[in-house]
mmCIF file as gemmi writes it, N, C-alpha and C atoms, coordinates in Angstrom:
data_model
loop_
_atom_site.group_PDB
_atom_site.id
_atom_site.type_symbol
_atom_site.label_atom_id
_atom_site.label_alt_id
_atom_site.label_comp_id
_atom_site.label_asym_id
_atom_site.label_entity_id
_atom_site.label_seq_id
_atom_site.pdbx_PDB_ins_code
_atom_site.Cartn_x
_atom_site.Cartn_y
_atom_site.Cartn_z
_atom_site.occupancy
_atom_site.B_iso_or_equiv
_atom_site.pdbx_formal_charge
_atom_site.auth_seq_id
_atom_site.auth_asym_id
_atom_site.pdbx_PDB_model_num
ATOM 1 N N . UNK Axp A 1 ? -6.58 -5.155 2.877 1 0 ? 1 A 1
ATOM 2 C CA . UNK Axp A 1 ? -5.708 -4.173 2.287 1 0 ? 1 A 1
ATOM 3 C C . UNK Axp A 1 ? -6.355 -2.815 2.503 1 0 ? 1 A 1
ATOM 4 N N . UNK Axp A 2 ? -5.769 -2.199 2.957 1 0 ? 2 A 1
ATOM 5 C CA . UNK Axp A 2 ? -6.332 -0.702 3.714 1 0 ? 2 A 1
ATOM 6 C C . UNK Axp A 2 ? -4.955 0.195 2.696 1 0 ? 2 A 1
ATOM 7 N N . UNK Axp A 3 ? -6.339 1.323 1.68 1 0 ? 3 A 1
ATOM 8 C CA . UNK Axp A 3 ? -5.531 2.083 1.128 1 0 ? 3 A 1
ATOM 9 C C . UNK Axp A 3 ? -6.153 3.571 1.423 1 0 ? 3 A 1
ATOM 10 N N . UNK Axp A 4 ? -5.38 4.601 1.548 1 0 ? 4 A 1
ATOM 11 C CA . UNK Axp A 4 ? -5.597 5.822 2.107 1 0 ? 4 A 1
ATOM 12 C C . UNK Axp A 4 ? -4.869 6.149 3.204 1 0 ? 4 A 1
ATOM 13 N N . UNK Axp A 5 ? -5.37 7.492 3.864 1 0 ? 5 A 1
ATOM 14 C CA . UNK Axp A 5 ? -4.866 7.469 5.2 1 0 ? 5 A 1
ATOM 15 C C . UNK Axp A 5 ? -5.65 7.137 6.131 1 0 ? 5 A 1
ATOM 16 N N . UNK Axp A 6 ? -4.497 7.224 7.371 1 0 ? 6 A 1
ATOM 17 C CA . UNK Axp A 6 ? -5.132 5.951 8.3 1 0 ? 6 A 1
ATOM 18 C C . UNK Axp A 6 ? -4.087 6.379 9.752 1 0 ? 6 A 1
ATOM 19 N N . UNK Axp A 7 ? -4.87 6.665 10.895 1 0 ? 7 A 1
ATOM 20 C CA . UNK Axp A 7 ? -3.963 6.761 12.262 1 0 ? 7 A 1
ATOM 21 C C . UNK Axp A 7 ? -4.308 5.062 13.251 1 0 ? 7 A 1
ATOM 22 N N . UNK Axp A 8 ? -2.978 5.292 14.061 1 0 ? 8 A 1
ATOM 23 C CA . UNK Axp A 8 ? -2.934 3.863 14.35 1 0 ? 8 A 1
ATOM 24 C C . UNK Axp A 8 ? -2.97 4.285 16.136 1 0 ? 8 A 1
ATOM 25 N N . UNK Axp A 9 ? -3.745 3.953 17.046 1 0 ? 9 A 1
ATOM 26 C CA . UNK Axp A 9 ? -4.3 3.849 18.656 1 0 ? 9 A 1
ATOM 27 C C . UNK Axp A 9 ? -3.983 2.766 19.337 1 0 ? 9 A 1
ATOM 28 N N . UNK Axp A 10 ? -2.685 2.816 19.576 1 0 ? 10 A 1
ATOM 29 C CA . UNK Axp A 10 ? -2.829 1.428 20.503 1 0 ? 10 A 1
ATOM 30 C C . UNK Axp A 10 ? -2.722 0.553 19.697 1 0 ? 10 A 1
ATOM 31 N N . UNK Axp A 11 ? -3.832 -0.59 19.78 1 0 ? 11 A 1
ATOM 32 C CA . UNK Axp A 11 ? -3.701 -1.76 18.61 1 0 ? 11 A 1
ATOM 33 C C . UNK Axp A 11 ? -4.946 -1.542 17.755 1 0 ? 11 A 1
ATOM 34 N N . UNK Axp A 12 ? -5.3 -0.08 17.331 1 0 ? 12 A 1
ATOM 35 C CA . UNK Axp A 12 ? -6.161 0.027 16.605 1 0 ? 12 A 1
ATOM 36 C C . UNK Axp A 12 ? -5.792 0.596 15.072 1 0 ? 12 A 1
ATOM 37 N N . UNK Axp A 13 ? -6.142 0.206 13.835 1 0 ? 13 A 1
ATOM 38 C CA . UNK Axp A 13 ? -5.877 0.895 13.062 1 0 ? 13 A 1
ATOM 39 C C . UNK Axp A 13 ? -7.399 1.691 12.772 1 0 ? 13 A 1
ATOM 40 N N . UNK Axp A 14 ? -6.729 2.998 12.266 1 0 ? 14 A 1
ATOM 41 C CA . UNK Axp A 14 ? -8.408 3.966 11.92 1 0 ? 14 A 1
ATOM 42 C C . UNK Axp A 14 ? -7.973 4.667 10.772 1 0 ? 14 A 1
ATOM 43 N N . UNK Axp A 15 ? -9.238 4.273 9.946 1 0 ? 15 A 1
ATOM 44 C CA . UNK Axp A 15 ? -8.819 4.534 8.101 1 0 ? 15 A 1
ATOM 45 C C . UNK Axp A 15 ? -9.194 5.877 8.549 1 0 ? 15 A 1
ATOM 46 N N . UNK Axp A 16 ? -8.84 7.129 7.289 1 0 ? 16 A 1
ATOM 47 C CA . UNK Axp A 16 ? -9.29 8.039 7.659 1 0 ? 16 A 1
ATOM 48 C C . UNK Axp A 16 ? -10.687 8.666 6.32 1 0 ? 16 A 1
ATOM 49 N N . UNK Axp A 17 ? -11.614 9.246 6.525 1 0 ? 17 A 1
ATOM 50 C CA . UNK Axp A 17 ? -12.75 9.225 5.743 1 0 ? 17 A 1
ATOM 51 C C . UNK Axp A 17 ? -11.986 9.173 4.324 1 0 ? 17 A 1
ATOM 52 N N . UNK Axp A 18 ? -13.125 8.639 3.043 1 0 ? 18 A 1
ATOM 53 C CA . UNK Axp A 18 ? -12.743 8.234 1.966 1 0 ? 18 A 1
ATOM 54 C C . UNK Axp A 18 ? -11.717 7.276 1.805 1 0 ? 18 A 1
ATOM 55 N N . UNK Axp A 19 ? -10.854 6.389 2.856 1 0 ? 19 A 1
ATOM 56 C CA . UNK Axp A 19 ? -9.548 5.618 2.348 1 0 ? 19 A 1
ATOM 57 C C . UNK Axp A 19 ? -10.414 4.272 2.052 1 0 ? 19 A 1
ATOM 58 N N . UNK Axp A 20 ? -9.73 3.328 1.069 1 0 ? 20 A 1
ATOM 59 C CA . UNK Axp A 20 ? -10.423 2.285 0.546 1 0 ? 20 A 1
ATOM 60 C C . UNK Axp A 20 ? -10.337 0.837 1.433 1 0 ? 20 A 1
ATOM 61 N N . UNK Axp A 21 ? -10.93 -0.011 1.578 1 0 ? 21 A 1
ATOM 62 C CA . UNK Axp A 21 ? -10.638 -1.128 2.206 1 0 ? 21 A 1
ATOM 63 C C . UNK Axp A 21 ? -10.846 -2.22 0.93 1 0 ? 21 A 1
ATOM 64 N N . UNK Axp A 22 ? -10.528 -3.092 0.846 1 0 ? 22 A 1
ATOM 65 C CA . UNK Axp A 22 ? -10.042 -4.25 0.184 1 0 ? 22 A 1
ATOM 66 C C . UNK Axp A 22 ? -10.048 -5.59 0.667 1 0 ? 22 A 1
ATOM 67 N N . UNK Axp A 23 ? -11.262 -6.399 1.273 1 0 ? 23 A 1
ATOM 68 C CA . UNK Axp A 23 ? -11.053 -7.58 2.045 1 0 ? 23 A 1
ATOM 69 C C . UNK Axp A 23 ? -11.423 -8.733 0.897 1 0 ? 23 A 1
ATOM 70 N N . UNK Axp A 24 ? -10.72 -9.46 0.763 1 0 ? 24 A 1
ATOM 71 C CA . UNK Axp A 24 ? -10.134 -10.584 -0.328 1 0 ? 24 A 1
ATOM 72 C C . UNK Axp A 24 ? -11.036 -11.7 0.684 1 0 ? 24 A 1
ATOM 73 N N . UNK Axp A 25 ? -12.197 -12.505 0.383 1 0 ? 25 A 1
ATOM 74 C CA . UNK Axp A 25 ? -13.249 -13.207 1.146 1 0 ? 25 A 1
ATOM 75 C C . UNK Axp A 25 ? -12.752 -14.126 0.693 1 0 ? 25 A 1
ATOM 76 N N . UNK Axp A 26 ? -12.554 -14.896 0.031 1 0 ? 26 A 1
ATOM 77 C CA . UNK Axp A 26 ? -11.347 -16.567 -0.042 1 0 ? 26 A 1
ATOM 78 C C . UNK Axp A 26 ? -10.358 -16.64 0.759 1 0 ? 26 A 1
ATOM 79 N N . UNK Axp A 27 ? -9.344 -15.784 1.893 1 0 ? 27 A 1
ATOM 80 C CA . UNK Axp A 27 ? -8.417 -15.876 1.941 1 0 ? 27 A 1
ATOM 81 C C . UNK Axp A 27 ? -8.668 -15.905 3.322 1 0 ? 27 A 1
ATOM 82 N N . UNK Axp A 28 ? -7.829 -16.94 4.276 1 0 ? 28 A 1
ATOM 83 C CA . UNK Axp A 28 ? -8.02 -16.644 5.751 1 0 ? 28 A 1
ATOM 84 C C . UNK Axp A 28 ? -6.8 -15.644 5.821 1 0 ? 28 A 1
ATOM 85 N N . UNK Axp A 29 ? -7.296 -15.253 6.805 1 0 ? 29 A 1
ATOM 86 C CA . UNK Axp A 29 ? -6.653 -13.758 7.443 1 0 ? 29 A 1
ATOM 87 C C . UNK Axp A 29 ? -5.495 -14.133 8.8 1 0 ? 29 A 1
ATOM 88 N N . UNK Axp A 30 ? -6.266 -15.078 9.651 1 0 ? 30 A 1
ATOM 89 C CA . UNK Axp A 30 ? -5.935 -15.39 10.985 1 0 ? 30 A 1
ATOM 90 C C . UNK Axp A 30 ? -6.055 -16.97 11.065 1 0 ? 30 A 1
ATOM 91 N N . UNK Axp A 31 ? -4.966 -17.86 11.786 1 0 ? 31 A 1
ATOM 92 C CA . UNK Axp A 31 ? -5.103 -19.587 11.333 1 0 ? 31 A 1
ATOM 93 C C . UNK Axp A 31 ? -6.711 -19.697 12.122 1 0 ? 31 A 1
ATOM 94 N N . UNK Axp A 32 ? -7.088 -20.987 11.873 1 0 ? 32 A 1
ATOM 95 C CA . UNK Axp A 32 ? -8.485 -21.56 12.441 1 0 ? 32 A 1
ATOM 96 C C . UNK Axp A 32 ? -9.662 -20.808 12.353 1 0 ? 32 A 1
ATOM 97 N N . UNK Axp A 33 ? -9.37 -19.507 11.901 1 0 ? 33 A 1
ATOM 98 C CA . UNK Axp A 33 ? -11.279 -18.624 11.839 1 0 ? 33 A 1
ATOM 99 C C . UNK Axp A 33 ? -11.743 -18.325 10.284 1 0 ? 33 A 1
ATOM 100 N N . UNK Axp A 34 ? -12.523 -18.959 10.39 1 0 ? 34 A 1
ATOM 101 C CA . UNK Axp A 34 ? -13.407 -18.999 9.304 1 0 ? 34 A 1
ATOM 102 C C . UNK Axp A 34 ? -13.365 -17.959 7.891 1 0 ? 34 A 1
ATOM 103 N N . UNK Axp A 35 ? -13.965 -18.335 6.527 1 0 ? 35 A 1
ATOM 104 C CA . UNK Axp A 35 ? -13.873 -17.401 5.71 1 0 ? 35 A 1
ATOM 105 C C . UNK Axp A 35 ? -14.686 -16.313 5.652 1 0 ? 35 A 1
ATOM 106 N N . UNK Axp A 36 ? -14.472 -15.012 5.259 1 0 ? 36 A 1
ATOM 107 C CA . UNK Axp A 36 ? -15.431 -13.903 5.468 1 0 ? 36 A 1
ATOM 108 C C . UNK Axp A 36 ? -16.652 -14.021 4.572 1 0 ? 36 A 1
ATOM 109 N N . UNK Axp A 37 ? -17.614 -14.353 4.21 1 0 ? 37 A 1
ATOM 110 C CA . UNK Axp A 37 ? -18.825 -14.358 3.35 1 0 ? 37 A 1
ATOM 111 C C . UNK Axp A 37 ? -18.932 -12.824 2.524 1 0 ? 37 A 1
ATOM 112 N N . UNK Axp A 38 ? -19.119 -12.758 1.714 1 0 ? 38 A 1
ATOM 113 C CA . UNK Axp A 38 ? -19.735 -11.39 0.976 1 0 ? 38 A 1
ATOM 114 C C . UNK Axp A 38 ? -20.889 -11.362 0.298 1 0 ? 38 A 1
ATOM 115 N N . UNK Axp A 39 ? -21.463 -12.707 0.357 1 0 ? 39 A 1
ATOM 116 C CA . UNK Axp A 39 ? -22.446 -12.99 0 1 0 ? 39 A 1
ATOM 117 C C . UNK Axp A 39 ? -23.64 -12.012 1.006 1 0 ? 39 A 1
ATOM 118 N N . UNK Axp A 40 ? -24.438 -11.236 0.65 1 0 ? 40 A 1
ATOM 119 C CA . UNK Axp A 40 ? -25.534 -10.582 0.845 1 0 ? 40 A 1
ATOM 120 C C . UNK Axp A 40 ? -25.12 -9.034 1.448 1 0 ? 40 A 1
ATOM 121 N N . UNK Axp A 41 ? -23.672 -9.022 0.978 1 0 ? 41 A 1
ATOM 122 C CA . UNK Axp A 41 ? -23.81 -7.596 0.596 1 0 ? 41 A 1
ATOM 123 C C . UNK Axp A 41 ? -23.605 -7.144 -0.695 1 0 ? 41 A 1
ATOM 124 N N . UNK Axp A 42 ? -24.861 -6.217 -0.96 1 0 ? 42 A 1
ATOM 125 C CA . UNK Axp A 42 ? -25.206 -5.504 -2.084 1 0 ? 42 A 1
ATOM 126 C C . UNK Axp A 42 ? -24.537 -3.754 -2.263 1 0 ? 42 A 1
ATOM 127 N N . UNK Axp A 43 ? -23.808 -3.483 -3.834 1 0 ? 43 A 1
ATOM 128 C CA . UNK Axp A 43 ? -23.376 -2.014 -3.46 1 0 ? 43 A 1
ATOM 129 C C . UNK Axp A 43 ? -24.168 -1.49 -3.365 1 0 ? 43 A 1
ATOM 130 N N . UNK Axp A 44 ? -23.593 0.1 -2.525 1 0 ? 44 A 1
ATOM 131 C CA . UNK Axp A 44 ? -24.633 0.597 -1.644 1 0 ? 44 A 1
ATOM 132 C C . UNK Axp A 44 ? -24.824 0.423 -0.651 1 0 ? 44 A 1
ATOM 133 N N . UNK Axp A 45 ? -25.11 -0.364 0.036 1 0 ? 45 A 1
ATOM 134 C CA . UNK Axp A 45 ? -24.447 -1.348 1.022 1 0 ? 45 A 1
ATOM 135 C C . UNK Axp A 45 ? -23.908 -0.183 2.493 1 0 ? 45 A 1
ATOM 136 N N . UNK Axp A 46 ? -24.548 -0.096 3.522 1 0 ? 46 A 1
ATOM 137 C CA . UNK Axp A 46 ? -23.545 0.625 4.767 1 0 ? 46 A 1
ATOM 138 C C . UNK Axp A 46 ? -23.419 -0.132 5.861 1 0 ? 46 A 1
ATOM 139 N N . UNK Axp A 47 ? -22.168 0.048 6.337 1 0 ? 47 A 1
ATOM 140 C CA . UNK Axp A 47 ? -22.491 -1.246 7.805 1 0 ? 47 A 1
ATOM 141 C C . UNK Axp A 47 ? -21.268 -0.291 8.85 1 0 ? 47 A 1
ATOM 142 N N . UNK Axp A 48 ? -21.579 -0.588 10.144 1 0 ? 48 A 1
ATOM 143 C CA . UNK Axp A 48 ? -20.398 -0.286 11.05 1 0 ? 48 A 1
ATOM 144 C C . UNK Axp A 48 ? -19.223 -1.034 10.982 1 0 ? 48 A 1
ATOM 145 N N . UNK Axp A 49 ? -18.166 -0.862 10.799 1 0 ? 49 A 1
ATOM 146 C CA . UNK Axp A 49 ? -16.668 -1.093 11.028 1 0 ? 49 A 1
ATOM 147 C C . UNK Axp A 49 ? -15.933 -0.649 12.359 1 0 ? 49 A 1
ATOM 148 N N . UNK Axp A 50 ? -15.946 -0.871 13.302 1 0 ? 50 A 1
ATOM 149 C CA . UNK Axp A 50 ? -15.284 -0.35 14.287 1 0 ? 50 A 1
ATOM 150 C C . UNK Axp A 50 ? -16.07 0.472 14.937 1 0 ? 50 A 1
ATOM 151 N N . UNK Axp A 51 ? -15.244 1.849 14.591 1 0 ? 51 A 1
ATOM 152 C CA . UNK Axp A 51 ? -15.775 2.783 15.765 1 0 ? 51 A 1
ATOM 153 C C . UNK Axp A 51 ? -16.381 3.516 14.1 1 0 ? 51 A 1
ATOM 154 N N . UNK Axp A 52 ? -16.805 3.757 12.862 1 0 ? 52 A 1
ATOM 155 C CA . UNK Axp A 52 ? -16.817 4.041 11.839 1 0 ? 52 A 1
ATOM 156 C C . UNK Axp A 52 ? -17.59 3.652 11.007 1 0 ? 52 A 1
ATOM 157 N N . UNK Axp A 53 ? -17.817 3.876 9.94 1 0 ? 53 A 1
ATOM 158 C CA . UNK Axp A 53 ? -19.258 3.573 8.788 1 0 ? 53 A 1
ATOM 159 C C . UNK Axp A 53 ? -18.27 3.02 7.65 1 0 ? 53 A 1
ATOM 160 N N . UNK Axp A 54 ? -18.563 2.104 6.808 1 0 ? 54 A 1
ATOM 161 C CA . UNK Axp A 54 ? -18.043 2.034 5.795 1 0 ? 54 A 1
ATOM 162 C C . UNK Axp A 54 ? -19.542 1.918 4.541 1 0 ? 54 A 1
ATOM 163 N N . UNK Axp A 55 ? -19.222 1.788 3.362 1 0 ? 55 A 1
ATOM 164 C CA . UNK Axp A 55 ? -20.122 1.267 2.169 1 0 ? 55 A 1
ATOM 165 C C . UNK Axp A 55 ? -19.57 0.673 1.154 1 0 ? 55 A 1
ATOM 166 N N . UNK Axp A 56 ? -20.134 -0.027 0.726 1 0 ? 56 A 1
ATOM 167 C CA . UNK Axp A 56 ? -20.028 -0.971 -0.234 1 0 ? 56 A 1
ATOM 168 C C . UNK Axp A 56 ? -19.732 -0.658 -1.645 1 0 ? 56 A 1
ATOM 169 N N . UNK Axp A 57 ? -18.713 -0.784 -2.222 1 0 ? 57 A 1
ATOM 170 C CA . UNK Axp A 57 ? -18.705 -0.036 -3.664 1 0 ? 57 A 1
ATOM 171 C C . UNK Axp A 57 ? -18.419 -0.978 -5.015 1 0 ? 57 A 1
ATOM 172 N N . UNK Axp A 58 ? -18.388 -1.956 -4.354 1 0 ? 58 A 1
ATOM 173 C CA . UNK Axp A 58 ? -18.083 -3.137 -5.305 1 0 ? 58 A 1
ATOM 174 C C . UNK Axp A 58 ? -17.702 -4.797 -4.393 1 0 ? 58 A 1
ATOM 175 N N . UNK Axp A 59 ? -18.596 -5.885 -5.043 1 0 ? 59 A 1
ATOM 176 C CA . UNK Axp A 59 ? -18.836 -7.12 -4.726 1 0 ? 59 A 1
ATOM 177 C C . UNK Axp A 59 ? -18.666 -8.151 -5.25 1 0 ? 59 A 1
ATOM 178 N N . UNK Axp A 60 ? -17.567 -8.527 -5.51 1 0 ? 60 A 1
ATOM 179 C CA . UNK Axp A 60 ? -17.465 -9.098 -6.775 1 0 ? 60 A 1
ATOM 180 C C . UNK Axp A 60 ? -16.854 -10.96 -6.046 1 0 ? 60 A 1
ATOM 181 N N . UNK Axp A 61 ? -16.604 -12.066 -7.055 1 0 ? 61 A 1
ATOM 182 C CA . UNK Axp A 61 ? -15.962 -13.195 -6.18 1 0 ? 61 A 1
ATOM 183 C C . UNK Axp A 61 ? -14.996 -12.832 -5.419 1 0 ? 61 A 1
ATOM 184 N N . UNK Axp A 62 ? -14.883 -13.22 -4.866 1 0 ? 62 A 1
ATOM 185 C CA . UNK Axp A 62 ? -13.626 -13.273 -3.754 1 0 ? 62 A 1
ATOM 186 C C . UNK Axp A 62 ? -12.631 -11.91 -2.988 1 0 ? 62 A 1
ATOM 187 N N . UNK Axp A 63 ? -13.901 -10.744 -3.444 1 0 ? 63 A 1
ATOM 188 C CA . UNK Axp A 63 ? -12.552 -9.475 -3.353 1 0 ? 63 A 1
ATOM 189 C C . UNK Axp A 63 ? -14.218 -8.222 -2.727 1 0 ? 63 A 1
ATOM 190 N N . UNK Axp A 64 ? -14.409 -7.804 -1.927 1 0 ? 64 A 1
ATOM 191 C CA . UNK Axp A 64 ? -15.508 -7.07 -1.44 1 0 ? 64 A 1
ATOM 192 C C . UNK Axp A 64 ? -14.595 -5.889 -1.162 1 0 ? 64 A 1
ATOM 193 N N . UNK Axp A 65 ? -15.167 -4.434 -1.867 1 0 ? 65 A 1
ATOM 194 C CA . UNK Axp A 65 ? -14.387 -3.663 -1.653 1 0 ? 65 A 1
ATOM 195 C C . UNK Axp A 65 ? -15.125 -2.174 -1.292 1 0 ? 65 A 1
ATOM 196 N N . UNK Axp A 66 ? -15.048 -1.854 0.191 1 0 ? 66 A 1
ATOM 197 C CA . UNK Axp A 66 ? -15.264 -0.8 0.746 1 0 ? 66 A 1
ATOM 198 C C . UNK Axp A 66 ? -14.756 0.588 1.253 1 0 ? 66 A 1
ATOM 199 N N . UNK Axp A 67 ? -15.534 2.222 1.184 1 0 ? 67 A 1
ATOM 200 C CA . UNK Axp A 67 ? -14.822 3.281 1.471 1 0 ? 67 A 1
ATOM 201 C C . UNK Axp A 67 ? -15.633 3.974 2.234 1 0 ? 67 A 1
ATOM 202 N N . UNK Axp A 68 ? -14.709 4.261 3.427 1 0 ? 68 A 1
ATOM 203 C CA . UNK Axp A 68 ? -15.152 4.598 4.409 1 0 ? 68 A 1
ATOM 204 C C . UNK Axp A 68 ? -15.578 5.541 4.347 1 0 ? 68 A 1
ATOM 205 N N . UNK Axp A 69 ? -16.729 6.3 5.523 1 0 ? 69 A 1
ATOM 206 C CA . UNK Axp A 69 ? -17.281 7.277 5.403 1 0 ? 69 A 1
ATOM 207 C C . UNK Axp A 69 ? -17.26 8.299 6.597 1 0 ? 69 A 1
């Protein structure tokens, strides 16, 4: 769940700085590929997303929720 703004490239979507991301880690996304782990990320937390930085602002069961930077 991608909240904020956001431009779309082709088949790319690109949040735009500060918009929130929302990835729900119980839930498959796509048939046959695996569940997303959130296990060993801590808030605070920075990692690459794409072409982009995101961080970690909350980790909770099943719902990992990041804003881009």
């Amino acid at each position: 769940l991608l909240q904020g703004r956001y431009e779309v490239e082709e088949d790319k979507v690109i949040p735009s700085k500060d918009s929130t991301i929302i990835m729900y880690t119980e839930q498959h996304y796509l048939s046959g590929n695996t569940l997303l782990s959130s296990d060993g990320f801590l808030v605070g937390d920075q990692m690459n997303l794409g072409s982009g930085r995101a961080k970690v602002i909350s980790n909770k069961k099943g719902e990992l929720i990041l804003k881009t930077q």
